[in-house]
Backbone as a printed PyTorch tensor [residue, N CA C, xyz], in Angstrom:
tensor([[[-27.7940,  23.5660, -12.5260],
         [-27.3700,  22.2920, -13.0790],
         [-26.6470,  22.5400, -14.4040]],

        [[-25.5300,  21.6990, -14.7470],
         [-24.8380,  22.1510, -15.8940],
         [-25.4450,  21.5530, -17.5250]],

        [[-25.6340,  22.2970, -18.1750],
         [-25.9780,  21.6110, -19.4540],
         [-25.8160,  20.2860, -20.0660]],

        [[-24.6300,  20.0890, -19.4040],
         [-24.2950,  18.6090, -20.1250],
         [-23.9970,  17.4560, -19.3120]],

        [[-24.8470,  17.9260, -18.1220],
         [-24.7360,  16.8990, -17.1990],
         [-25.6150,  15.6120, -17.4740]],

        [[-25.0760,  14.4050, -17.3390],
         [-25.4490,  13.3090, -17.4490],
         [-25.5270,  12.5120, -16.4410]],

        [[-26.7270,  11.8890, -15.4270],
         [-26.7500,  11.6570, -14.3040],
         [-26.3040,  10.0990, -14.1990]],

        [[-26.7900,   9.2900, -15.2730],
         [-26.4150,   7.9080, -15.1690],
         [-25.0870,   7.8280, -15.6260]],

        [[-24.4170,   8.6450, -16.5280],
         [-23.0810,   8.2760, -16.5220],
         [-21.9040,   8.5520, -15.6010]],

        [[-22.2440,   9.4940, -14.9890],
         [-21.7480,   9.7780, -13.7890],
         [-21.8860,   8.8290, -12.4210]],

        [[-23.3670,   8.4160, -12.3060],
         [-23.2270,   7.2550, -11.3940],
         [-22.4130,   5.9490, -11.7660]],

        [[-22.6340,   5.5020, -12.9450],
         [-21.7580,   4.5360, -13.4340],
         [-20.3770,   4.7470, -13.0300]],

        [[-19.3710,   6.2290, -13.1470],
         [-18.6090,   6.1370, -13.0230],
         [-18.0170,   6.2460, -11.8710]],

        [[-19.1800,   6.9210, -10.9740],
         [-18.8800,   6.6340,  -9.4680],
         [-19.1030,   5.9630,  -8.9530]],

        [[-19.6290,   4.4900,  -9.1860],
         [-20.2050,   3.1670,  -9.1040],
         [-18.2840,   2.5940,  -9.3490]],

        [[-17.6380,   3.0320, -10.4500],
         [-16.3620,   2.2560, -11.2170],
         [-15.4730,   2.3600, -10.2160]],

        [[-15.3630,   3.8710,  -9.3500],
         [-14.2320,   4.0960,  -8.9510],
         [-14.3950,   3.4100,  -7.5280]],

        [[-15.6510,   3.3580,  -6.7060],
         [-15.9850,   2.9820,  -5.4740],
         [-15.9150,   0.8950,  -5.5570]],

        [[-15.8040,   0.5440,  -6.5250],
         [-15.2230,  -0.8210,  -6.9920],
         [-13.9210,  -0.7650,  -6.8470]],

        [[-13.2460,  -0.3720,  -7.4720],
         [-11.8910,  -0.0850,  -7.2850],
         [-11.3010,  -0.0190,  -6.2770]],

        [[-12.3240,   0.6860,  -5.3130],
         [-11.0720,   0.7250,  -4.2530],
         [-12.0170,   0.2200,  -2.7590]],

        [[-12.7870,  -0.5560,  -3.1340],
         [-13.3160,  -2.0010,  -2.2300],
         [-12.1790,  -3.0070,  -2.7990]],

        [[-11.5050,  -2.9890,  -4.0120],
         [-10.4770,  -4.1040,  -4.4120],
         [ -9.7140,  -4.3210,  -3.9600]],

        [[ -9.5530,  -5.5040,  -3.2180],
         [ -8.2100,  -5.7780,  -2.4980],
         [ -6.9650,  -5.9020,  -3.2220]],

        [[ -6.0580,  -5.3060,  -2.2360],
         [ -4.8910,  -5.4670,  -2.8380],
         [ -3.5600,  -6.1590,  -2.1370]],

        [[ -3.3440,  -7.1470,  -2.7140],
         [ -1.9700,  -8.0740,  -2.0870],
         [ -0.7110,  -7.8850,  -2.6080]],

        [[ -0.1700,  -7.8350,  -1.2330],
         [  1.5790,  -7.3110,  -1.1320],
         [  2.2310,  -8.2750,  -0.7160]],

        [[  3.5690,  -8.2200,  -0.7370],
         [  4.2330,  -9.5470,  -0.5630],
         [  3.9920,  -9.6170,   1.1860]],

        [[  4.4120, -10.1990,   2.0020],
         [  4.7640, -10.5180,   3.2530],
         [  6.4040, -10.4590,   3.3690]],

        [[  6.6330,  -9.7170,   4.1590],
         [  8.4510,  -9.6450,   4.2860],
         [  8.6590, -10.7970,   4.6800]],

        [[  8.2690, -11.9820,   5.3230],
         [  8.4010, -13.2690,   5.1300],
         [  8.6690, -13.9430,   4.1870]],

        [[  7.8650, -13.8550,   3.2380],
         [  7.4620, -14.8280,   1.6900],
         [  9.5110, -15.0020,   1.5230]],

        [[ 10.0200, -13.9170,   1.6410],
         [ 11.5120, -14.0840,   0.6500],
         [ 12.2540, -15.1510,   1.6330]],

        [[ 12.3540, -15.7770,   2.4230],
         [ 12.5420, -16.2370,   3.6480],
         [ 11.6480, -18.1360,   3.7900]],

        [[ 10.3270, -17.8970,   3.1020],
         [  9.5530, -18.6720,   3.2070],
         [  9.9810, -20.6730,   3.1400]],

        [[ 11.1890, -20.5330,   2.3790],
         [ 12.0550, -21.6790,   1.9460],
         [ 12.7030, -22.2390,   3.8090]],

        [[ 13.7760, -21.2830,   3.9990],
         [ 14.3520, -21.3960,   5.1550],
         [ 13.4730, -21.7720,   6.4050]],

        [[ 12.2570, -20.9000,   6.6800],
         [ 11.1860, -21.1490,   7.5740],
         [ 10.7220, -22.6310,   7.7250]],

        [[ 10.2920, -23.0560,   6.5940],
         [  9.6140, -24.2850,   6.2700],
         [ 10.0480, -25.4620,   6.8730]],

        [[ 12.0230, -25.2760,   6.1500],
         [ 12.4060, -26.2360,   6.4590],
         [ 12.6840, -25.8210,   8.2210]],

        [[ 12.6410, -25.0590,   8.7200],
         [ 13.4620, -25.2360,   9.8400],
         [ 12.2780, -25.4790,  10.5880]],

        [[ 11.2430, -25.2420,  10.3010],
         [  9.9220, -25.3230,  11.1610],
         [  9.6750, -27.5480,  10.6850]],

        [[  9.8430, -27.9850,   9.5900],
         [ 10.1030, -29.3130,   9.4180],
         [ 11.0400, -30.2740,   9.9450]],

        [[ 11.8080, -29.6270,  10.2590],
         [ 13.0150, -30.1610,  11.1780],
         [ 13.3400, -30.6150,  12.4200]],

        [[ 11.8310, -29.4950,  12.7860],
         [ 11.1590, -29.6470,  14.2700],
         [ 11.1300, -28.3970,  15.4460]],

        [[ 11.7880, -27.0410,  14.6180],
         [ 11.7730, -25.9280,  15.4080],
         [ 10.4240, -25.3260,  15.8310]],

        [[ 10.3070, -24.8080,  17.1190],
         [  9.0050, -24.1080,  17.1290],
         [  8.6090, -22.8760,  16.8950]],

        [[  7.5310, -22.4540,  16.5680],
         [  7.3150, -20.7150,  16.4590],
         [  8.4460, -20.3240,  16.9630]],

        [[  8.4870, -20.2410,  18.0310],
         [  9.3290, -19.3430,  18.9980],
         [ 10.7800, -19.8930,  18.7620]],

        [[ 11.3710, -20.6920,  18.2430],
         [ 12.0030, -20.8280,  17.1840],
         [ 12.6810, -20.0400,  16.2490]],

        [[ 11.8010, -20.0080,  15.4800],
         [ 11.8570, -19.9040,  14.3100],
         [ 11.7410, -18.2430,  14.3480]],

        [[ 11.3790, -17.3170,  15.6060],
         [ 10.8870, -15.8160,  15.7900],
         [ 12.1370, -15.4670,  16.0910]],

        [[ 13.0420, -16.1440,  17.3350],
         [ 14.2900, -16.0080,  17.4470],
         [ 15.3650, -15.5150,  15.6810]],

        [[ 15.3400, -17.0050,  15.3590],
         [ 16.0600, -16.9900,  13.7170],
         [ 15.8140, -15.7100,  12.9470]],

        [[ 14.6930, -15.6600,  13.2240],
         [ 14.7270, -13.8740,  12.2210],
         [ 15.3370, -12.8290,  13.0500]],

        [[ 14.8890, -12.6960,  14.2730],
         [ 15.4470, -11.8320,  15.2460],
         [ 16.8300, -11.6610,  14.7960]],

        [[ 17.4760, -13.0020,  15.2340],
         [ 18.9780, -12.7930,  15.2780],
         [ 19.5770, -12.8370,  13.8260]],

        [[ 18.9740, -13.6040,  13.1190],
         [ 20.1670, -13.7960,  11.6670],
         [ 19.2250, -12.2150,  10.3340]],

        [[ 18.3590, -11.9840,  10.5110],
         [ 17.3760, -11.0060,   9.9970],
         [ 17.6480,  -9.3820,  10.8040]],

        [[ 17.4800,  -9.6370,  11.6850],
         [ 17.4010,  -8.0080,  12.8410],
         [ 16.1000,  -7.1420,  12.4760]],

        [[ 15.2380,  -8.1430,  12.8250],
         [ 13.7660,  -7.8290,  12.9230],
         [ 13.1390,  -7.8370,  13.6410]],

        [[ 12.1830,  -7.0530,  14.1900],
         [ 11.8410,  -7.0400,  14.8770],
         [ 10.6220,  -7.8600,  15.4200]],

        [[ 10.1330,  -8.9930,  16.0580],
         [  9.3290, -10.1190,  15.6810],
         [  8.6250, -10.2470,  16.8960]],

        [[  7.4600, -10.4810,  16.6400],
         [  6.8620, -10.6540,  18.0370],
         [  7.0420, -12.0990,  18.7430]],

        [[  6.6450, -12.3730,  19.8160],
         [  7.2260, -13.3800,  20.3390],
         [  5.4910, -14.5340,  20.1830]],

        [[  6.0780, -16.0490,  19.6710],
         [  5.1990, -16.5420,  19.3590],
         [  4.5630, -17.9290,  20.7910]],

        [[  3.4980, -17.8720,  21.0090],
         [  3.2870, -18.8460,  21.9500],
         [  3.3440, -20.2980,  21.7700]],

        [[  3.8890, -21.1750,  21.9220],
         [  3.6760, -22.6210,  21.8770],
         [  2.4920, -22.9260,  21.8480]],

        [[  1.6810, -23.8410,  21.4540],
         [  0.5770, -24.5510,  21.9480],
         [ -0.3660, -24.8600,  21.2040]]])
C-alpha cells in the first residue's frame, strides 16, 4: 500500500468522475435547424410521411418512412 494513500479521498473522487459520466448529455437533433419549416408544413396539414418526403427530397437525407395513424 502506498504511503500516502488516502482511501476516502479517492472514493470521493471516484464517486466525482462516475457522476459525470451517468450525466446526460444533449446534442442538437439535425432536425432542430429545420424545426421552423416542419411546423409550419406539418400546420398546414402535411403528414409525417409528408413531411419525411420534404427532407428526403429538398435535404438528401436519409429518413425513415413515417406511418400515418
Amino acid at each position: 500500500m502506498r504511503p500516502n494513500f488516502n482511501a476516502t479521498e479517492e472514493l470521493e473522487a471516484l464517486r466525482k468522475r462516475k457522476a459525470l459520466s451517468r450525466k446526460r448529455r444533449f446534442k442538437k437533433n439535425r432536425l432542430e435547424r429545420y424545426r421552423a419549416e416542419l411546423i409550419s408544413l406539418r400546420q398546414s396539414g402535411a403528414s409525417y410521411r409528408e413531411l419525411s418526403d420534404w427532407i428526403r427530397t429538398n435535404k438528401r437525407w436519409r429518413v425513415p418512412l413515417f406511418v400515418d395513424g
